[in-house]
C-alpha distance (Angstrom), angle and dihedral (degrees) to the residues before:
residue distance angle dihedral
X1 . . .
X2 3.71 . .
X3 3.66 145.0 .
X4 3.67 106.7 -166.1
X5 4.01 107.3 -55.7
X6 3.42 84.6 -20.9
X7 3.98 122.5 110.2
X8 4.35 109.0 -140.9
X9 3.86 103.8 -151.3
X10 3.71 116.7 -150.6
X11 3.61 109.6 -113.6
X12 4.02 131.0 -163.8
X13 3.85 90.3 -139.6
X14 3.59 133.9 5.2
X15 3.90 129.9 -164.2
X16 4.06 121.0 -116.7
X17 3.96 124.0 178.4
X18 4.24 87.1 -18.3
X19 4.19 86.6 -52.9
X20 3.88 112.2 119.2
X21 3.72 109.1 -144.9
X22 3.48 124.0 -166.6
X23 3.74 135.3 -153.8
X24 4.17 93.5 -104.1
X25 4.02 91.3 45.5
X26 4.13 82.8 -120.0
X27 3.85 91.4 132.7
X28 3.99 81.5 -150.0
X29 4.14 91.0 135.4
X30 4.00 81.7 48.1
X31 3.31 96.0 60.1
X32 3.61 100.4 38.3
X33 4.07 80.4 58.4
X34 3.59 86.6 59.5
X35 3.35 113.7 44.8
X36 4.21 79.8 51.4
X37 3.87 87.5 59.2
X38 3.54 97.6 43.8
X39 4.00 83.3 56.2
X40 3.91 97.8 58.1
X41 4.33 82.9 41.0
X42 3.88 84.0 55.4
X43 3.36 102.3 43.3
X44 3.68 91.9 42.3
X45 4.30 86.6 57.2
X46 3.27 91.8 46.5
X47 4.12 89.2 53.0
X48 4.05 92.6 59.7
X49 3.76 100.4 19.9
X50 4.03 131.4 46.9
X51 4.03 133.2 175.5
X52 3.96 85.6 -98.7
X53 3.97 110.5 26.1
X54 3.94 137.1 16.3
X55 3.64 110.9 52.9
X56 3.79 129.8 8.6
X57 3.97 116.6 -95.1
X58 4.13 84.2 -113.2
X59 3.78 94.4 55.5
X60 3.86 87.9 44.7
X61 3.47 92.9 52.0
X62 3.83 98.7 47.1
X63 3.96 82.9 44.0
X64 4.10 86.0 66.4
X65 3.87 91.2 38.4
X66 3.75 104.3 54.7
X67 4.14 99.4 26.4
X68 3.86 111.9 16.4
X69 4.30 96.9 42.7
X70 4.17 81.9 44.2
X71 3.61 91.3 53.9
X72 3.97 95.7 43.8
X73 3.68 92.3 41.0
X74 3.67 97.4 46.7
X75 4.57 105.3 139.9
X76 3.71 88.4 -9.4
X77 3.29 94.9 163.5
X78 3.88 94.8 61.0
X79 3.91 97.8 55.9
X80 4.14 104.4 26.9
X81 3.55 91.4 63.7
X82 3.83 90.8 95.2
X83 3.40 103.4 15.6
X84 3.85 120.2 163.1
X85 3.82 130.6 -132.8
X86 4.14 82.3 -105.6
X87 3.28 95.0 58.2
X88 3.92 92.1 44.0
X89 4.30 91.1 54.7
X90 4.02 80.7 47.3
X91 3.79 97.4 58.8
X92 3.93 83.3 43.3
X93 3.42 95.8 59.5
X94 4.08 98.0 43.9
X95 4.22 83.2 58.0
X96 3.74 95.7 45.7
X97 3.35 92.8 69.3
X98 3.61 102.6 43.1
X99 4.01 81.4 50.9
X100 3.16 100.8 54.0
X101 3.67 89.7 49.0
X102 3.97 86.8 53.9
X103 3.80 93.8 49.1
X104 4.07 106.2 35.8
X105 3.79 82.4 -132.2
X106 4.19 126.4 164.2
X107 4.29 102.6 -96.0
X108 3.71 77.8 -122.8
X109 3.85 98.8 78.2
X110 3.40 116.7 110.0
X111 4.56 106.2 -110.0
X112 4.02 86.9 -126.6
X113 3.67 89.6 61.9
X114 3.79 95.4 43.8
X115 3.76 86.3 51.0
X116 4.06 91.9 50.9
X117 4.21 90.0 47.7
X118 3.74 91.2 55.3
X119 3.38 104.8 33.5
X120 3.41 100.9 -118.4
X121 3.93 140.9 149.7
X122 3.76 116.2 -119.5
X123 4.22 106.1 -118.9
X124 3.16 104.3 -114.1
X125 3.84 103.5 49.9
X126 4.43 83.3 51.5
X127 3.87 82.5 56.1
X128 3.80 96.0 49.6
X129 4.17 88.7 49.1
X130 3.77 87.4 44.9
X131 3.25 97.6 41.4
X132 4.40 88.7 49.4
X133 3.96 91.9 41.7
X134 4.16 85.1 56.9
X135 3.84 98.8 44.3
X136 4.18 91.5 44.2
X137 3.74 103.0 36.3
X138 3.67 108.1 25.6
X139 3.87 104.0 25.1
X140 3.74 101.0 33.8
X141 3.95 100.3 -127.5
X142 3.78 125.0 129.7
X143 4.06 114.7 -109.5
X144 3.67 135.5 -157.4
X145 3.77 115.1 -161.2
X146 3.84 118.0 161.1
X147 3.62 102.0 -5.6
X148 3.89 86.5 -58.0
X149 4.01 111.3 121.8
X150 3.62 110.7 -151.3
X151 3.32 121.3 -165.3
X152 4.03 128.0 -166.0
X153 4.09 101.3 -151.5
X154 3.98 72.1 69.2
X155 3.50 102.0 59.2
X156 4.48 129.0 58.0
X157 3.20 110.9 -95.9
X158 3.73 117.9 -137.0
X159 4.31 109.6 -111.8
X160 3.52 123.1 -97.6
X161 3.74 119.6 -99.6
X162 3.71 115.9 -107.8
X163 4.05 118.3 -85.8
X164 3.45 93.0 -150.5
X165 4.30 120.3 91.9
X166 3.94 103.4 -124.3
X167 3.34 87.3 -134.5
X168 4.37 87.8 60.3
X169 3.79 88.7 42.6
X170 3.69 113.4 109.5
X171 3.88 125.2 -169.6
X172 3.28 100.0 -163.8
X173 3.51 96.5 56.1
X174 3.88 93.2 59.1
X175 3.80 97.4 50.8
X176 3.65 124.4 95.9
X177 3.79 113.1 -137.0
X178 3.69 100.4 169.5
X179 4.01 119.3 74.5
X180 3.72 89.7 -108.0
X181 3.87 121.0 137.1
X182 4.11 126.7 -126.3
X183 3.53 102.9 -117.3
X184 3.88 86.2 -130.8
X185 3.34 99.6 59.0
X186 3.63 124.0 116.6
X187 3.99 120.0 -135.6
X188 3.96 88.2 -118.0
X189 3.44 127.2 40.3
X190 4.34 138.9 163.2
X191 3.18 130.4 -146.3
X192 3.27 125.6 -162.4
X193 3.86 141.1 -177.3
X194 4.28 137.3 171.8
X195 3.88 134.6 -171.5
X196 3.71 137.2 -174.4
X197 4.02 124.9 -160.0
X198 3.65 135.6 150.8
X199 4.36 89.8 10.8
X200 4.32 86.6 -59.9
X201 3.71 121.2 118.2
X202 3.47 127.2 -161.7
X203 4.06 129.5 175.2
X204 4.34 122.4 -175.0
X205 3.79 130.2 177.8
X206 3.36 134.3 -175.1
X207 4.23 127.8 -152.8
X208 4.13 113.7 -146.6
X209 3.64 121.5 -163.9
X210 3.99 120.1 176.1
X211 3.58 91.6 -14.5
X212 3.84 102.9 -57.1
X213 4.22 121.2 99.4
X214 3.99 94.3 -113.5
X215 4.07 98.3 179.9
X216 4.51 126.6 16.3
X217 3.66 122.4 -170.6
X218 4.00 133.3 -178.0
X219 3.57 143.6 172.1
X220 3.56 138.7 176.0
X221 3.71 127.9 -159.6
X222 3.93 115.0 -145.2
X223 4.38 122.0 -158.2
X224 3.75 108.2 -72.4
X225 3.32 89.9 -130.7
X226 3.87 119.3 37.7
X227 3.70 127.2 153.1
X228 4.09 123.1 -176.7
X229 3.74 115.1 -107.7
X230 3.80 84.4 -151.0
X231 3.57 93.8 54.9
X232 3.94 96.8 42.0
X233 4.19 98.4 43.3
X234 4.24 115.8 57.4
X235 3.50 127.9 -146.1
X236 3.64 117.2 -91.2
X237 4.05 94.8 -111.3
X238 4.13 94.7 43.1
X239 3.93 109.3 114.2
X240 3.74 125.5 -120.4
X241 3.39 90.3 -93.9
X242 3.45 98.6 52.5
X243 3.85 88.5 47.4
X244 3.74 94.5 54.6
X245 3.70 95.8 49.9
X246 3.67 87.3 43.5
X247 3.88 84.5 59.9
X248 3.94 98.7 43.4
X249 4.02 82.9 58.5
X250 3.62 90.9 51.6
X251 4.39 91.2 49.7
X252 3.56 89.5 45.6
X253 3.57 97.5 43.6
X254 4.24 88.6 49.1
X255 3.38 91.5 54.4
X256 3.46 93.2 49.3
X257 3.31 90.1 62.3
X258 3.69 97.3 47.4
X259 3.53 96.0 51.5
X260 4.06 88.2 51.6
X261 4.05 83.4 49.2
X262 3.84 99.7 54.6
C-alpha cells in the first residue's frame, strides 16, 4: 500500500491519541503499556514516600486518586468494553501495590480487603461505570452494565454547540430594536437568575406581562455562621478588661447566631 511515494507498512498495532490499538481490538499491547507506567509511577512513590516516613498516608492516597487512577483510566471507555477476566486480575494487580503502599499492610492481604480498608473501588468496575457514563451521556448509545439497561432517550442531553463561526456572529443583527413582538412569545413570562461569591447566595426573578415588569423578588442568603473580626480582635491599647468583655460579646453573639441557624 501507498500514500503518494510513500510505502504504508502493515502494522500489528498502531498508536492513536496515546491508546495502542491492535489488529483484534484486544487492547492487550495497551495494557501491557500500562501496567509498565504504573511501575515507574510506583517506584517513583515509593522513592519520596514509604508506609512509615515521606508523605502522610492522606497525601499518598490522594496522590493515587488524582494522578495514578487518571493515568490507568485514561479512554476507558474505548478498550473496557470487552474486557476479559485477564485483563480484570491485571488491573488488580497494578492497584495492589499502590494500596499496599497507602495502607503499610503485610503483601499477604488479600486486594479485596485492602480495597474495603481504604474505601476504594476495585479498577475495573470504575472502568465499566466510566466506560457506561461515556457511551450513554456523551456518545448517545444505550448501555447495559450489571443487569441495569440504560437507555439515553432517558437521560438530558447536553446542547449542541453553535453552527455559527464567532467570528461570523453578529449581535446586532439578532437584537430587536423596534417594539415588535416574537410571535412565540407567551403573554407572561419569568425570568430568573442566582449567584454565589465569597460563601453568599443570592437568587432574583422578575414576572413580565405585555411588556412591562408587573412583580420583582430577591433574596440573599448570608454565612450561617459569621462573627465580626472587629468585634472578636481588641485594639492594641484596650485593657484586659476591656478585652475580656470584648470576647464575652463575641461568645454570646456566636451563639446567637447558632441558635438562629438550628
Amino acid at each position: 500500500m501507498k500514500w503518494g511515494q510513500n510505502n504504508i507498512k502493515r502494522a500489528s498495532v498502531i498508536k492513536y491519541l496515546g491508546v495502542l490499538i491492535d489488529d483484534k481490538l484486544k487492547f492487550a499491547a495497551y495494557l501491557s503499556a500500562v501496567k509498565n507506567k504504573s511501575l515507574i509511577l510506583h517506584q517513583g512513590l515509593k522513592n519520596v514516600a514509604g508506609t512509615s516516613w515521606g508523605l502522610t498516608k492522606n497525601i499518598r492516597r490522594q496522590l493515587y486518586l488524582t494522578v495514578v487512577e487518571k493515568v490507568i483510566l485514561y479512554a476507558s471507555a474505548a478498550w473496557v468494553h470487552n474486557i476479559t477476566a485477564r485483563q480484570q486480575k491485571l488491573l488488580s494487580s497494578i492497584q495492589r501495590k499502590f494500596l499496599l503502599n497507602i495502607t503499610g499492610a503485610y503483601n499477604t492481604i488479600p486486594t479485596a480487603a485492602l480495597q474495603v480498608k481504604e474505601g476504594l473501588m476495585a479498577l475495573h468496575i470504575k472502568v465499566k461505570m466510566q466506560s457506561t457514563l461515556v457511551r450513554v451521556g456523551r456518545l448517545g448509545r444505550n448501555c447495559d452494565y450489571e443487569g441495569i439497561h440504560f437507555d439515553h432517550e432517558s437521560y438530558e442531553q447536553p446542547s449542541p454547540p453553535s453552527t455559527i463561526h464567532p467570528a461570523l456572529f453578529s449581535l446586532e443583527d439578532r437584537i430587536t430594536h423596534g417594539g415588535q413582538v416574537p410571535f412565540n412569545r407567551t403573554p407572561i413570562e419569568v425570568y430568573t437568575d442566582g449567584s454565589k461569591i465569597n460563601d453568599q447566595t443570592g437568587s432574583a426573578f422578575c414576572v413580565i406581562s405585555n411588556e412591562a415588569i408587573t412583580k420583582t423578588w430577591k433574596a440573599k442568603l448570608s454565612p450561617a455562621v459569621y462573627c465580626p473580626v472587629q468585634y472578636c480582635v481588641p485594639s492594641r491599647n484596650a485593657s484586659p478588661q476591656s478585652s475580656h468583655r470584648v470576647g464575652q460579646h463575641c461568645k454570646r453573639r456566636c451563639q446567637h447566631l447558632e441558635r438562629q441557624r438550628v
